[in-house]
Structures are given as structure tokens and as C-alpha cells.
PQR file of N, CA, C, O and H, with PARSE charges and radii, in Angstrom:
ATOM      1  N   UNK A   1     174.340-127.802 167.813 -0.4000 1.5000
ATOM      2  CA  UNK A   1     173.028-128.403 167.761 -0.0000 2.0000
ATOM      3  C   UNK A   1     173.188-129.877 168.112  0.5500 1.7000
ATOM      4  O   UNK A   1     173.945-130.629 167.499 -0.5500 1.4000
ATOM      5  N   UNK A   2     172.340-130.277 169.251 -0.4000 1.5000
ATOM      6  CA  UNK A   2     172.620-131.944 169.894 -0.0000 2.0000
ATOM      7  C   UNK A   2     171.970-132.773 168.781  0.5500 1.7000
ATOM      8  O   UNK A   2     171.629-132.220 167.735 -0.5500 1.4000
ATOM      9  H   UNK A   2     171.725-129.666 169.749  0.4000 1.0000
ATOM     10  N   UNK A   3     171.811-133.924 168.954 -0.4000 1.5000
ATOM     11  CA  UNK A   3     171.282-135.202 167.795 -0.0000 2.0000
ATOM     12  C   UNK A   3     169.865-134.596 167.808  0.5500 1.7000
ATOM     13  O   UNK A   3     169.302-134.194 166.790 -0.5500 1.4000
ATOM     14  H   UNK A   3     172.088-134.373 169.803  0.4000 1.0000
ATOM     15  N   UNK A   4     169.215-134.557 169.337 -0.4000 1.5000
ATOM     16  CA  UNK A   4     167.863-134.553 169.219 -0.0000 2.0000
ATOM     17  C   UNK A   4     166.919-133.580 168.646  0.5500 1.7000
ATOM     18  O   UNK A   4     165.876-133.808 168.033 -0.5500 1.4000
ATOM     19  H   UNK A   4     169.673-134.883 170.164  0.4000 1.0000
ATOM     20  N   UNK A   5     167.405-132.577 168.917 -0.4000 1.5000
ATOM     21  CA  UNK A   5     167.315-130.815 167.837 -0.0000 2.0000
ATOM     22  C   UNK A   5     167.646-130.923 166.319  0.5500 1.7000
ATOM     23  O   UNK A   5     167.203-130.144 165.475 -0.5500 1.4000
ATOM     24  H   UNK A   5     168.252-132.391 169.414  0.4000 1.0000
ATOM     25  N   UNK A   6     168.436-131.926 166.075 -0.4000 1.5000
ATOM     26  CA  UNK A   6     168.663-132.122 164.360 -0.0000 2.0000
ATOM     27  C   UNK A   6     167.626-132.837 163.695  0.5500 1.7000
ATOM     28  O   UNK A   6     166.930-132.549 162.722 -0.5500 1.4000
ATOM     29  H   UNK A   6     168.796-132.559 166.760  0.4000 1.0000
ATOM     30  N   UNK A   7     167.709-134.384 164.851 -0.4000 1.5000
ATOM     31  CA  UNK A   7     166.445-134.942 164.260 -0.0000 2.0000
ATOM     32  C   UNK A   7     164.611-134.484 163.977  0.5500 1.7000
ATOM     33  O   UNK A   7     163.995-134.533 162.912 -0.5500 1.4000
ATOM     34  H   UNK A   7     168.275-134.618 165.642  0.4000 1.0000
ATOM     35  N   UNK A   8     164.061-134.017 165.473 -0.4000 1.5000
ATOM     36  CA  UNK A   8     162.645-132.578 164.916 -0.0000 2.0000
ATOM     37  C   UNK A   8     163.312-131.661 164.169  0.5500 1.7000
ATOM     38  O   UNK A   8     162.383-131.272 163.460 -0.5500 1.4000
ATOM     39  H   UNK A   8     164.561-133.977 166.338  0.4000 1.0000
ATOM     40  N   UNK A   9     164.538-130.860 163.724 -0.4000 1.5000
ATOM     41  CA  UNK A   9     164.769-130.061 162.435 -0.0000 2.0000
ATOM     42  C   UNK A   9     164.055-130.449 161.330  0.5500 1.7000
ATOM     43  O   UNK A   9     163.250-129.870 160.600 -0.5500 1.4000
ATOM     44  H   UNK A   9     165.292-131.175 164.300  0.4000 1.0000
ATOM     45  N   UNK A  10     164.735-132.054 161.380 -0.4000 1.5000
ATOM     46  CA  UNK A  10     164.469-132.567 159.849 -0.0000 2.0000
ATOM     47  C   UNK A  10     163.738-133.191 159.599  0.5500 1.7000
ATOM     48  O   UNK A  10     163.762-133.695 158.476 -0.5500 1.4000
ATOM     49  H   UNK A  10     165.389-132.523 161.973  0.4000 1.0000
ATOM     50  N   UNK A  11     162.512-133.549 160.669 -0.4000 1.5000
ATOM     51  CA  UNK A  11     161.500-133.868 160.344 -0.0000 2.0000
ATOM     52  C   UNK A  11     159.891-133.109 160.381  0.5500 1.7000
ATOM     53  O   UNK A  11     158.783-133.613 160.200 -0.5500 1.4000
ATOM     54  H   UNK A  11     162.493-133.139 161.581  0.4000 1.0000
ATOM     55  N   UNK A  12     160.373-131.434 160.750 -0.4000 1.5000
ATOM     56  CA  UNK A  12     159.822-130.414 160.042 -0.0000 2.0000
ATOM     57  C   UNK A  12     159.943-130.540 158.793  0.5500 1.7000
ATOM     58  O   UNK A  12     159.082-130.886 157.983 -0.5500 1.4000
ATOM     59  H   UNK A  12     161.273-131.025 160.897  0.4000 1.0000
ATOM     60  N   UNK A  13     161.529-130.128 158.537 -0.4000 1.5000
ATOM     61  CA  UNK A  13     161.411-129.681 157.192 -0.0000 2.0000
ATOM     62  C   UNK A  13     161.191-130.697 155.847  0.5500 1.7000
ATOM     63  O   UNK A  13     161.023-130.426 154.658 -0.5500 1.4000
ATOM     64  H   UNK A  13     162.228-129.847 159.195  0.4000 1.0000
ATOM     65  N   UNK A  14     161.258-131.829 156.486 -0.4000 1.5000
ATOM     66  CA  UNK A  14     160.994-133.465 155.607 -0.0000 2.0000
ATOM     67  C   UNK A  14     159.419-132.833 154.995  0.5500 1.7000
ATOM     68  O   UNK A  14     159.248-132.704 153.783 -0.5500 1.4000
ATOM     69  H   UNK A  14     161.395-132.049 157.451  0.4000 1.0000
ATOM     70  N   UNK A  15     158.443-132.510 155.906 -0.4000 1.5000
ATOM     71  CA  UNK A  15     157.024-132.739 155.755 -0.0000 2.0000
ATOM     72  C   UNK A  15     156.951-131.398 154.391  0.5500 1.7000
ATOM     73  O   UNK A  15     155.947-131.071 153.758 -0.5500 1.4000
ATOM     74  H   UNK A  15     158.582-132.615 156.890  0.4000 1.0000
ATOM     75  N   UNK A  16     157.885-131.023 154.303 -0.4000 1.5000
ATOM     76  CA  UNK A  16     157.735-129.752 153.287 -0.0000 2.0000
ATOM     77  C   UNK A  16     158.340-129.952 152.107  0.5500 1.7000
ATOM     78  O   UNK A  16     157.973-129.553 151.002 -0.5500 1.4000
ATOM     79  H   UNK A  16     158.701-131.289 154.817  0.4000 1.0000
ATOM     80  N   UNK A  17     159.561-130.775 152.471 -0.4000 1.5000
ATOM     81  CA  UNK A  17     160.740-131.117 151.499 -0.0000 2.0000
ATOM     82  C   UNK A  17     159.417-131.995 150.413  0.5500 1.7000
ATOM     83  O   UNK A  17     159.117-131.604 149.285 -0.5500 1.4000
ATOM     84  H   UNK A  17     159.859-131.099 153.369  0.4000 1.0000
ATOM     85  N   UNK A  18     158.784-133.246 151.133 -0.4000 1.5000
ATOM     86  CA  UNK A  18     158.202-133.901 149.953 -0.0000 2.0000
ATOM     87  C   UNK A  18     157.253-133.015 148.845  0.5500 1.7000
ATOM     88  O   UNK A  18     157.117-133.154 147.629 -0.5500 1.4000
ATOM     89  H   UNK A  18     159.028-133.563 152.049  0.4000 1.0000
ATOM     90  N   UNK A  19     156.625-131.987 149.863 -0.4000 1.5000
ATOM     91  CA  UNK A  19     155.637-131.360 148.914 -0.0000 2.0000
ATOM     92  C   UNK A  19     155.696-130.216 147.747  0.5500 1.7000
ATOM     93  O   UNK A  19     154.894-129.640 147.012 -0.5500 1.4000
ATOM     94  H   UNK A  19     156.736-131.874 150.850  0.4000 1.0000
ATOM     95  N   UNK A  20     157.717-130.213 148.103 -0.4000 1.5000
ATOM     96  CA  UNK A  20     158.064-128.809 146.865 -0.0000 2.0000
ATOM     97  C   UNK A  20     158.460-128.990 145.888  0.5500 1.7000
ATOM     98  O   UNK A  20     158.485-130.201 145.666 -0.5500 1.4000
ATOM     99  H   UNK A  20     158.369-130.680 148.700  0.4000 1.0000
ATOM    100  N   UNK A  21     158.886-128.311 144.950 -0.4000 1.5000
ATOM    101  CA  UNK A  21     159.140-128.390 143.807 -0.0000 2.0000
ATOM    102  C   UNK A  21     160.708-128.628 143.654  0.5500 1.7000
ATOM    103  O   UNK A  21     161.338-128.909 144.674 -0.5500 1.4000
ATOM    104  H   UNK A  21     158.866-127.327 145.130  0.4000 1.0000
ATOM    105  N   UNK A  22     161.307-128.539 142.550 -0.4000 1.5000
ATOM    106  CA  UNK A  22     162.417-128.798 142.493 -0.0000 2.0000
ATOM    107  C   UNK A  22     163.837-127.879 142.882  0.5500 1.7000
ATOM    108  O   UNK A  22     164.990-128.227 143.139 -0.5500 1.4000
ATOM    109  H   UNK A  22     160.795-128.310 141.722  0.4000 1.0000
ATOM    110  N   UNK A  23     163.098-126.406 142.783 -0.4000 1.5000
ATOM    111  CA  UNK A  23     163.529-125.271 143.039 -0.0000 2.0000
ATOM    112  C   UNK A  23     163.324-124.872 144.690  0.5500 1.7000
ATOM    113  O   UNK A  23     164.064-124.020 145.182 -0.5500 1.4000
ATOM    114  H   UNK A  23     162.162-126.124 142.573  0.4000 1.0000
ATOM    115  N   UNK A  24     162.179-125.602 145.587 -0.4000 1.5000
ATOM    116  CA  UNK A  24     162.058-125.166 146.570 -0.0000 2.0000
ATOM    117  C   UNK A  24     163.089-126.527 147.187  0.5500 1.7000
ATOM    118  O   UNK A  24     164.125-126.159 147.740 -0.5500 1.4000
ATOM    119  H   UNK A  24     161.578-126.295 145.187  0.4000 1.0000
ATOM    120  N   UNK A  25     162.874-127.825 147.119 -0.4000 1.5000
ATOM    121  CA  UNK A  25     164.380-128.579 147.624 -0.0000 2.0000
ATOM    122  C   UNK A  25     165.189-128.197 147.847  0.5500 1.7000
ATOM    123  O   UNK A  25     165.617-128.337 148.993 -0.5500 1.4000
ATOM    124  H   UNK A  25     162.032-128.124 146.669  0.4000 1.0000
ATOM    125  N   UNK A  26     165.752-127.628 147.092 -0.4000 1.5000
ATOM    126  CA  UNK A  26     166.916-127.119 146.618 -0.0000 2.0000
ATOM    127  C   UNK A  26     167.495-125.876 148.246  0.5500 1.7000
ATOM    128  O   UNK A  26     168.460-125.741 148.999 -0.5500 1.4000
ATOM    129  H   UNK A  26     165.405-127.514 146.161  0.4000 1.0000
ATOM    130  N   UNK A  27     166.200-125.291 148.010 -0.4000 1.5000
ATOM    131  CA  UNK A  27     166.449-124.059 149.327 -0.0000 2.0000
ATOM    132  C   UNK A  27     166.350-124.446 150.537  0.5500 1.7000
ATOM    133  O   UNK A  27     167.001-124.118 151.530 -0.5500 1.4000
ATOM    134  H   UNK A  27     165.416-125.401 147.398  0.4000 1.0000
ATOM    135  N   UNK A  28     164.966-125.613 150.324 -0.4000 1.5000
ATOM    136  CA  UNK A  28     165.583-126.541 152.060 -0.0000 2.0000
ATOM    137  C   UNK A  28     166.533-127.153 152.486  0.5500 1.7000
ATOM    138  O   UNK A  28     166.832-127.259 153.676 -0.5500 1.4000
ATOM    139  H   UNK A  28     164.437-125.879 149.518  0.4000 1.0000
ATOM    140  N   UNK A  29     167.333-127.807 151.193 -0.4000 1.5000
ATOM    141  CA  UNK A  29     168.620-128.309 151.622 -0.0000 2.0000
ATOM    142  C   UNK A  29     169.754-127.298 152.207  0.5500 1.7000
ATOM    143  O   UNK A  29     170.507-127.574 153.140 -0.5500 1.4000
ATOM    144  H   UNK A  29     167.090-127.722 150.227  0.4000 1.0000
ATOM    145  N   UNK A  30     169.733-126.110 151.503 -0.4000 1.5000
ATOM    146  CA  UNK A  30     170.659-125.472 151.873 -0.0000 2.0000
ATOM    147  C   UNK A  30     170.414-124.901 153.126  0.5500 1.7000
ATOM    148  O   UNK A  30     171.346-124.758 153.917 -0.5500 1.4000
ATOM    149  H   UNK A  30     169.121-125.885 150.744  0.4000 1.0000
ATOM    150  N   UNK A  31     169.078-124.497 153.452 -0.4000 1.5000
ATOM    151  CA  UNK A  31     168.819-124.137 154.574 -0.0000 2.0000
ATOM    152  C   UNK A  31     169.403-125.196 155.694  0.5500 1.7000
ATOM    153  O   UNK A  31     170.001-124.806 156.697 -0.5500 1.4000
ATOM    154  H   UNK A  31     168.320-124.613 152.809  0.4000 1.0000
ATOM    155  N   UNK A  32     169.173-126.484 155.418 -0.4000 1.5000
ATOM    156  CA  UNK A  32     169.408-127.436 157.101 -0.0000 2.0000
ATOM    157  C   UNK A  32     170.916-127.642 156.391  0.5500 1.7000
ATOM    158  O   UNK A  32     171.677-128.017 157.283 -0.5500 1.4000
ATOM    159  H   UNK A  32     168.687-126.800 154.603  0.4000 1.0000
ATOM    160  N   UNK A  33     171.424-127.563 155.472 -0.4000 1.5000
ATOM    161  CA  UNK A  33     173.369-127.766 155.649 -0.0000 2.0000
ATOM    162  C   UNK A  33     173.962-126.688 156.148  0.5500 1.7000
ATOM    163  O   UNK A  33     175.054-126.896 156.678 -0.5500 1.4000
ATOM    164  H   UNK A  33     170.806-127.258 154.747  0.4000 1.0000
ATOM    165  N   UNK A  34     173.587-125.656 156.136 -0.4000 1.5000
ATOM    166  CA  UNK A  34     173.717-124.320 156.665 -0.0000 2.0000
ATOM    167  C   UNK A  34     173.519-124.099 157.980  0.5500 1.7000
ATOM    168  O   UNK A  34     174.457-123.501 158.507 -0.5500 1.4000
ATOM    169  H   UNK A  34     172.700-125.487 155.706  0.4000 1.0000
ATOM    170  N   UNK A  35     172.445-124.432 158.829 -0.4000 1.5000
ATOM    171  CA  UNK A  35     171.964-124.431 159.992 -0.0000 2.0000
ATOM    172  C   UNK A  35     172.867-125.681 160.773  0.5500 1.7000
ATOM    173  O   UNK A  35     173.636-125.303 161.656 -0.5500 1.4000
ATOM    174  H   UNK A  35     171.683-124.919 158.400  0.4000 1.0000
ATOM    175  N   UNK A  36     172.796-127.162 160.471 -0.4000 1.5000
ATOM    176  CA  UNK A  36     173.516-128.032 161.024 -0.0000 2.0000
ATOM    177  C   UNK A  36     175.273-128.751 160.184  0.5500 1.7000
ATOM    178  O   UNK A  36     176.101-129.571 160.583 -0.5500 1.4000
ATOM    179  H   UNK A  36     172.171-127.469 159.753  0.4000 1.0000
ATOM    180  N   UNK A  37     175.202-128.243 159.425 -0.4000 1.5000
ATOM    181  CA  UNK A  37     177.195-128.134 159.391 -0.0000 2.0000
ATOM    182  C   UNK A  37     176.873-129.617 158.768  0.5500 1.7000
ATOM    183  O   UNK A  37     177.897-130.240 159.051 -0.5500 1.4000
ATOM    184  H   UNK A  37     174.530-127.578 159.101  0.4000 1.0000
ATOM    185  N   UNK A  38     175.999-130.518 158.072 -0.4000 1.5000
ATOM    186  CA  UNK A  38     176.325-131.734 157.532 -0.0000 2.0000
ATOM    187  C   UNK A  38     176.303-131.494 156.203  0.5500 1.7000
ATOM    188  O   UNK A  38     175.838-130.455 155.733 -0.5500 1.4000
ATOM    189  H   UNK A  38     175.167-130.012 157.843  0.4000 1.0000
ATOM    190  N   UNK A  39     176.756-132.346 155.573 -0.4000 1.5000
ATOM    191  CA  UNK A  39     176.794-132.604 154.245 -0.0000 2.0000
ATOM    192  C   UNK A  39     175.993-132.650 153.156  0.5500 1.7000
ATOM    193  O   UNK A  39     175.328-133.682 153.235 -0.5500 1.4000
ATOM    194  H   UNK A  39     177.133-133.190 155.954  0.4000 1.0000
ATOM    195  N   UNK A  40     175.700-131.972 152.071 -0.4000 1.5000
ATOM    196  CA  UNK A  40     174.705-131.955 151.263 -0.0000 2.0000
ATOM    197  C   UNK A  40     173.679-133.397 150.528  0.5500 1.7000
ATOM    198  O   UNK A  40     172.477-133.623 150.392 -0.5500 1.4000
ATOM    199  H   UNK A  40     176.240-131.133 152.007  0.4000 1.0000
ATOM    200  N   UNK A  41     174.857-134.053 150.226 -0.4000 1.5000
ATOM    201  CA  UNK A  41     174.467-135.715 149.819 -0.0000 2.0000
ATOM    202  C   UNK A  41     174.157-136.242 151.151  0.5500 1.7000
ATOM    203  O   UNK A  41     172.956-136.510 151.132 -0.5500 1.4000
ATOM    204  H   UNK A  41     175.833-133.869 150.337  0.4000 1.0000
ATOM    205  N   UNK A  42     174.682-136.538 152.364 -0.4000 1.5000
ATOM    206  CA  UNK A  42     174.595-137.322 153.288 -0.0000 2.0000
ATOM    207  C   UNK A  42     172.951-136.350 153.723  0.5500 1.7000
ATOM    208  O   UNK A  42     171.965-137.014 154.040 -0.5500 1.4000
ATOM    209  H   UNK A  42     175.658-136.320 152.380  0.4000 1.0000
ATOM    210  N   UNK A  43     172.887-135.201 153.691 -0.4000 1.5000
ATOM    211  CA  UNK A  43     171.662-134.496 153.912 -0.0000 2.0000
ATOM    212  C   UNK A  43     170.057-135.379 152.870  0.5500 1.7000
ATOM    213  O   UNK A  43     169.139-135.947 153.463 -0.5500 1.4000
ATOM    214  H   UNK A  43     173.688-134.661 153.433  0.4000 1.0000
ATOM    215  N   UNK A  44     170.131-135.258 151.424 -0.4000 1.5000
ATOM    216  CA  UNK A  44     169.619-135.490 150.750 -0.0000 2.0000
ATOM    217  C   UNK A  44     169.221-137.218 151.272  0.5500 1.7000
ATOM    218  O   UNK A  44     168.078-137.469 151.655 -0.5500 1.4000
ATOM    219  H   UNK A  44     170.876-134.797 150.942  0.4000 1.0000
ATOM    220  N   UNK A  45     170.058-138.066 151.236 -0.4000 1.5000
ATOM    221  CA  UNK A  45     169.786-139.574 151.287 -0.0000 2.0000
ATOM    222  C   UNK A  45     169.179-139.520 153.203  0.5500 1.7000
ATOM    223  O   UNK A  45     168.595-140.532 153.590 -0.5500 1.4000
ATOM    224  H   UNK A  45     170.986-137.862 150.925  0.4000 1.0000
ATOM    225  N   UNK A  46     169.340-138.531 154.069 -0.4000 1.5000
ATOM    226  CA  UNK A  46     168.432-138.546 155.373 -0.0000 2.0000
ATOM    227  C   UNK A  46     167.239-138.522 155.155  0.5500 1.7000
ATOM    228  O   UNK A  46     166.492-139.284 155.768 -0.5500 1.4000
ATOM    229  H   UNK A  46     169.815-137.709 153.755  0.4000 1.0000
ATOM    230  N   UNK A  47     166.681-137.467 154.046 -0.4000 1.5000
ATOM    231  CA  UNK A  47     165.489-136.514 153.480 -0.0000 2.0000
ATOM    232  C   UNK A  47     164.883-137.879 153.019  0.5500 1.7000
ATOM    233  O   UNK A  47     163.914-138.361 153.606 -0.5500 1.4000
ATOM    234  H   UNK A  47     167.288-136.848 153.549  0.4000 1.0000
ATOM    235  N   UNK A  48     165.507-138.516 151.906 -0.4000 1.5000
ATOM    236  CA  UNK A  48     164.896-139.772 151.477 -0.0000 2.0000
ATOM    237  C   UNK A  48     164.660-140.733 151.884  0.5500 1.7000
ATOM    238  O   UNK A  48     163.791-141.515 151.499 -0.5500 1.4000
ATOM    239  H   UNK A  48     166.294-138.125 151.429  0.4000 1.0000
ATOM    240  N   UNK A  49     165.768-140.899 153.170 -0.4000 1.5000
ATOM    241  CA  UNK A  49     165.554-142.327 153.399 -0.0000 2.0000
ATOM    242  C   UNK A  49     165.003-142.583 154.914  0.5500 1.7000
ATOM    243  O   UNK A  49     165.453-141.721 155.669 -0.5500 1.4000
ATOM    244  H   UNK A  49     166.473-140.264 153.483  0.4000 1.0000
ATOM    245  N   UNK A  50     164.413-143.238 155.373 -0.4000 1.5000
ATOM    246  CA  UNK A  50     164.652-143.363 157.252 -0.0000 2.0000
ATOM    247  C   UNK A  50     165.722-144.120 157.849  0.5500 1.7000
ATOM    248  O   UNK A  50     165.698-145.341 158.001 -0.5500 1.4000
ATOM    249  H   UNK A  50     164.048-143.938 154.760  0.4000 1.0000
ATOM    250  N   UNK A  51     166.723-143.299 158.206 -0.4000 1.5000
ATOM    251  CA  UNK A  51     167.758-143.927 158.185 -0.0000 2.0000
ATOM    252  C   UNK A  51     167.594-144.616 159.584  0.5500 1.7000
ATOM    253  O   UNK A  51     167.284-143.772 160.425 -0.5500 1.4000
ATOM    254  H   UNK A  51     166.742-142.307 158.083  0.4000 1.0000
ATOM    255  N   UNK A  52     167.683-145.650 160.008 -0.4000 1.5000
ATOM    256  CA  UNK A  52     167.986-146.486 160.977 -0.0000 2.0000
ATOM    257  C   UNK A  52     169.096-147.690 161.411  0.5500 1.7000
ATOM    258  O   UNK A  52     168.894-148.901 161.495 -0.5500 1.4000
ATOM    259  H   UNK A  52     167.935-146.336 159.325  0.4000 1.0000
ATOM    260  N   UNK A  53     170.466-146.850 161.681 -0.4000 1.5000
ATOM    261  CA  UNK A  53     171.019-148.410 162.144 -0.0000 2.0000
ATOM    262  C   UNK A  53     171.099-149.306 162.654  0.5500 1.7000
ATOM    263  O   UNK A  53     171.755-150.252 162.217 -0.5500 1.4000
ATOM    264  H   UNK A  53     170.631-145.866 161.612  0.4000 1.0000
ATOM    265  N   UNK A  54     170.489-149.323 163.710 -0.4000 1.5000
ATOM    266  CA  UNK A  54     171.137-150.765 164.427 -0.0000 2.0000
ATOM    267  C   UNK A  54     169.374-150.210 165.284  0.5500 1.7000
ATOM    268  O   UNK A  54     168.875-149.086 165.233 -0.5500 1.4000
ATOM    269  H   UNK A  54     169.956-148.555 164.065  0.4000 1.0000
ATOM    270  N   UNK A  55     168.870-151.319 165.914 -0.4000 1.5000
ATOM    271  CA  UNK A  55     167.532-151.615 166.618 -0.0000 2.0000
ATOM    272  C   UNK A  55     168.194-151.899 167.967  0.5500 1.7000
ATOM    273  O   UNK A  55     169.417-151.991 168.071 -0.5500 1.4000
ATOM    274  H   UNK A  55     169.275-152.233 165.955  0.4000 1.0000
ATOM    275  N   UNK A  56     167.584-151.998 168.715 -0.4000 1.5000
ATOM    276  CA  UNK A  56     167.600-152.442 170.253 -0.0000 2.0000
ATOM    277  C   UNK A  56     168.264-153.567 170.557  0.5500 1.7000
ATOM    278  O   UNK A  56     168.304-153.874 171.748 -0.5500 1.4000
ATOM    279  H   UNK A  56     166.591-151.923 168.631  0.4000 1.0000
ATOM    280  N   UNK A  57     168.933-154.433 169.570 -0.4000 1.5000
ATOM    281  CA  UNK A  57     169.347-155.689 169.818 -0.0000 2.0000
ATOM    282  C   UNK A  57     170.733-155.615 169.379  0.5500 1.7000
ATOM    283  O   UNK A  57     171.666-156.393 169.578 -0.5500 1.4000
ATOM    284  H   UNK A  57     168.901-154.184 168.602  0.4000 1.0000
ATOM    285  N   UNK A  58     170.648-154.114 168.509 -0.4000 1.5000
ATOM    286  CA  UNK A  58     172.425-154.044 167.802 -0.0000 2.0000
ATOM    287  C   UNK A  58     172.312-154.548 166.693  0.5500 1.7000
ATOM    288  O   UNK A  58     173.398-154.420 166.129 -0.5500 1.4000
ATOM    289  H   UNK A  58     169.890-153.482 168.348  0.4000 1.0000
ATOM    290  N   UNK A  59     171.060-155.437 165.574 -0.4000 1.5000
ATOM    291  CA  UNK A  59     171.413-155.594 164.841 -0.0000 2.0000
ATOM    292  C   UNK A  59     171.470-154.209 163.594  0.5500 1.7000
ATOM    293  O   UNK A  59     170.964-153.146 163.955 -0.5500 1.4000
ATOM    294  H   UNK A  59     170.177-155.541 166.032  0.4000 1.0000
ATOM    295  N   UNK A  60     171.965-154.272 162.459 -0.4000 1.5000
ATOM    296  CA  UNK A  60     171.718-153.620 161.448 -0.0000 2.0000
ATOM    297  C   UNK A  60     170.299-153.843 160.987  0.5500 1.7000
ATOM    298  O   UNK A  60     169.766-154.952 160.942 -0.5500 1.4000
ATOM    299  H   UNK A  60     172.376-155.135 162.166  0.4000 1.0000
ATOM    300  N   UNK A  61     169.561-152.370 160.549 -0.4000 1.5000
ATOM    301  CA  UNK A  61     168.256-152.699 159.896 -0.0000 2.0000
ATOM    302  C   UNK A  61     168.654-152.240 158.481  0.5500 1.7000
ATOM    303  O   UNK A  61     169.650-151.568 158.211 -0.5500 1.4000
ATOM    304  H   UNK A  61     169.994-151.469 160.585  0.4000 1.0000
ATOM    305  N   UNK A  62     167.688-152.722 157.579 -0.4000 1.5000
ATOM    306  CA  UNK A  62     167.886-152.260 156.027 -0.0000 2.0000
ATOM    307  C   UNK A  62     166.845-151.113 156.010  0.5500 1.7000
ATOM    308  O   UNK A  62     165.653-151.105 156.318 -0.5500 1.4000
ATOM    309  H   UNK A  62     166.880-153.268 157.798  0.4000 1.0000
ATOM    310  N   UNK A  63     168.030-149.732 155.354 -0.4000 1.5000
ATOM    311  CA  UNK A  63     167.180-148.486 155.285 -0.0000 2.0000
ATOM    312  C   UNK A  63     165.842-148.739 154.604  0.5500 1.7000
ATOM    313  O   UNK A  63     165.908-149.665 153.795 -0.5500 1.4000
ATOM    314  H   UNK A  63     168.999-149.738 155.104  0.4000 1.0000
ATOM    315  N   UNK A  64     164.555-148.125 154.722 -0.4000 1.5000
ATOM    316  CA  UNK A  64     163.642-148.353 154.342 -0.0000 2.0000
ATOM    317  C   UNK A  64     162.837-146.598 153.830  0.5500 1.7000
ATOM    318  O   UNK A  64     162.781-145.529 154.438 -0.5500 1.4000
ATOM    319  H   UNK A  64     164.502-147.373 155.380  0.4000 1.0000
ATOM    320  N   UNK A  65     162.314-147.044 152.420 -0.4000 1.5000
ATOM    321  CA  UNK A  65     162.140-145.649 151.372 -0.0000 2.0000
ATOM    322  C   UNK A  65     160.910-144.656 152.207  0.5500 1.7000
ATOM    323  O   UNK A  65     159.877-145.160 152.650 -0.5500 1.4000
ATOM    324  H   UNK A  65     162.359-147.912 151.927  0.4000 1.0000
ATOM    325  N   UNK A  66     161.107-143.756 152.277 -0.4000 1.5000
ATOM    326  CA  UNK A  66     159.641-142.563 153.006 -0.0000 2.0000
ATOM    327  C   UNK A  66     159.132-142.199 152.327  0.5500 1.7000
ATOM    328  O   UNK A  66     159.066-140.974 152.427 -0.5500 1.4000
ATOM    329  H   UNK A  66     161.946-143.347 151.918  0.4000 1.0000
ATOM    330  N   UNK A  67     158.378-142.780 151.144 -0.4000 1.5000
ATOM    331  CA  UNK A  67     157.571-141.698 150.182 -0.0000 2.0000
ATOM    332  C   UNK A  67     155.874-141.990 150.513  0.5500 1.7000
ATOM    333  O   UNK A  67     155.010-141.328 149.938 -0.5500 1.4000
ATOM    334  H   UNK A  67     158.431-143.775 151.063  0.4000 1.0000
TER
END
């Protein structure tokens, strides 16, 4: 699976992730660590966070919260 197929993955399943319960998280996570081979924590803090490193100029941006 290329970057760009991971990233629309997970921002399907983001729009669902916020609206479930604690028990349904749980099954989306496993579903996209399962499907794309990453890591459960490094999965979870994607889900939460918008991760963005570096902008058009190369600098570092500070992750910023998606709720």
C-alpha cells in the first residue's frame, strides 16, 4: 500500500474512529494495523493527531490536536 492509499485509508476511517465508542476504536485500529503493517501506538497518535512534518520551506510544524 503506497503513502497516498494509506493516507484516504485513514482519513475514512478517522471520520468514524471519532464517532465510536470505546469498543468500536478498538476494531478500527486493528482493522488499519492489519490492513497497513504499522504500528498500533504510532497508529493511535495519527488518529489523534494531524501529523505534519516539515511545510514547504522544510521547516518543522508543531503537531496540531483534530478534535
Amino acid at each position: 500500500m503506497n503513502i497516498e492509499a494509506k493516507k484516504q485509508y485513514m482519513e475514512t476511517l478517522r471520520a468514524r474512529y471519532f464517532k465510536a465508542d470505546k469498543k468500536s476504536k478498538s476494531l478500527i485500529l486493528d482493522e488499519y494495523c492489519k490492513n497497513t503493517g504499522e504500528e498500533r501506538k504510532y497508529v493511535i497518535k495519527k488518529f489523534n493527531y494531524k501529523v505534519k512534518l516539515k511545510d514547504k520551506k522544510g521547516y518543522k510544524k508543531i503537531n496540531m490536536m483534530v478534535k
